[in-house]
N, C-alpha and C positions, 0 to 999 in steps of 0.2 A: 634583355629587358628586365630591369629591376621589379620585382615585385608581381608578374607576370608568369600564372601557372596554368596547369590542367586540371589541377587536382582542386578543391574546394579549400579553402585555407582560410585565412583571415581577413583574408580581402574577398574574398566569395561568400556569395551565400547559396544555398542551395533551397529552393522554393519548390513546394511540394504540392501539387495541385490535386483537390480534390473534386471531383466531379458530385456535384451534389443533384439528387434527381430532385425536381418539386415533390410534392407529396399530392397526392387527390383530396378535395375537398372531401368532409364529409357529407350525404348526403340527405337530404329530410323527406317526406312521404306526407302529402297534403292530404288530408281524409275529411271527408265531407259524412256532416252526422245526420243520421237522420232526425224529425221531428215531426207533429203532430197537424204543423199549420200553413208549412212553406207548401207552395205548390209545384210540382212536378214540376209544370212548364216554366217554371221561374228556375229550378234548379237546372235545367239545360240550357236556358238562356246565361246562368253564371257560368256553368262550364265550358259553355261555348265562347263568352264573353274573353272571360278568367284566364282559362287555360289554353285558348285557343284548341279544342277538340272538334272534330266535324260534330253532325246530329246524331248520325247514328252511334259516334262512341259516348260520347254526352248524354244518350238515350240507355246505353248498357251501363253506363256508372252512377246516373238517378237512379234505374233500376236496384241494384246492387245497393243504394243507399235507403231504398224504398221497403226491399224484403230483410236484409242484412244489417239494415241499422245505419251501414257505414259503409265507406266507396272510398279506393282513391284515386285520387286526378288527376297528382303527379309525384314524380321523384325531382325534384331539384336540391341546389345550393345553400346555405339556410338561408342568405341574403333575399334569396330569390323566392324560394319558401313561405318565408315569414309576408313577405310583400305581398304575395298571392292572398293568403291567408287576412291578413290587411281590408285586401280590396274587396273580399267576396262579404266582410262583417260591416263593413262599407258600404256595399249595394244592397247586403239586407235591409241595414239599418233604415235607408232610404224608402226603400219600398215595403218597409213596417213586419218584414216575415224576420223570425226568431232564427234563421239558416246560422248556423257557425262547424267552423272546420275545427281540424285538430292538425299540429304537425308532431310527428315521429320519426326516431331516426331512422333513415333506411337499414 
């Protein structure tokens, strides 16, 4: 057979495959600040809303943003992050309290 080898030649090509891993998103840390006028019970209600947290951890991260200043709520995506972040400046707004977060990278 004409033109018919083993070897890689002119009429071959030799395709070299590389396994490419995805790479991890990086990740962002929603922190919740503390302030002067939001009320406790309105900050557990966003966390519980927001982030989906039960009470009692919604209850140890107002805490933490009560004594501390500052709480975080979660780690996520920045997509996902930012959207959080969104919705809690969202529901302040609504219910007239100055509540705003902060994102950082993890």
């Amino acid at each position: 057979m004409a033109g018919h080898s083993d070897q890689p030649g002119e009429n071959q090509q030799v395709i070299e495959r590389q396994l490419i891993k995805p790479r991890e998103p990086d990740m962002y840390k929603v922190l919740l600040l503390n302030d002067d006028y939001t009320t406790q019970e309105f900050v557990v209600e966003v966390i519980v809303a927001v982030f989906h947290k039960d009470i009692p951890t919604a209850t140890k991260i107002m805490l933490d943003v009560h004594r501390l200043g500052i709480g975080v709520v979660g780690v996520y995506s920045w997509d996902i992050a930012n959207t959080k972040a969104e919705e809690v400046h969202r529901r302040a707004k609504i219910a007239e309290f100055p509540l705003r977060c902060r994102i950082e990278k993890a």
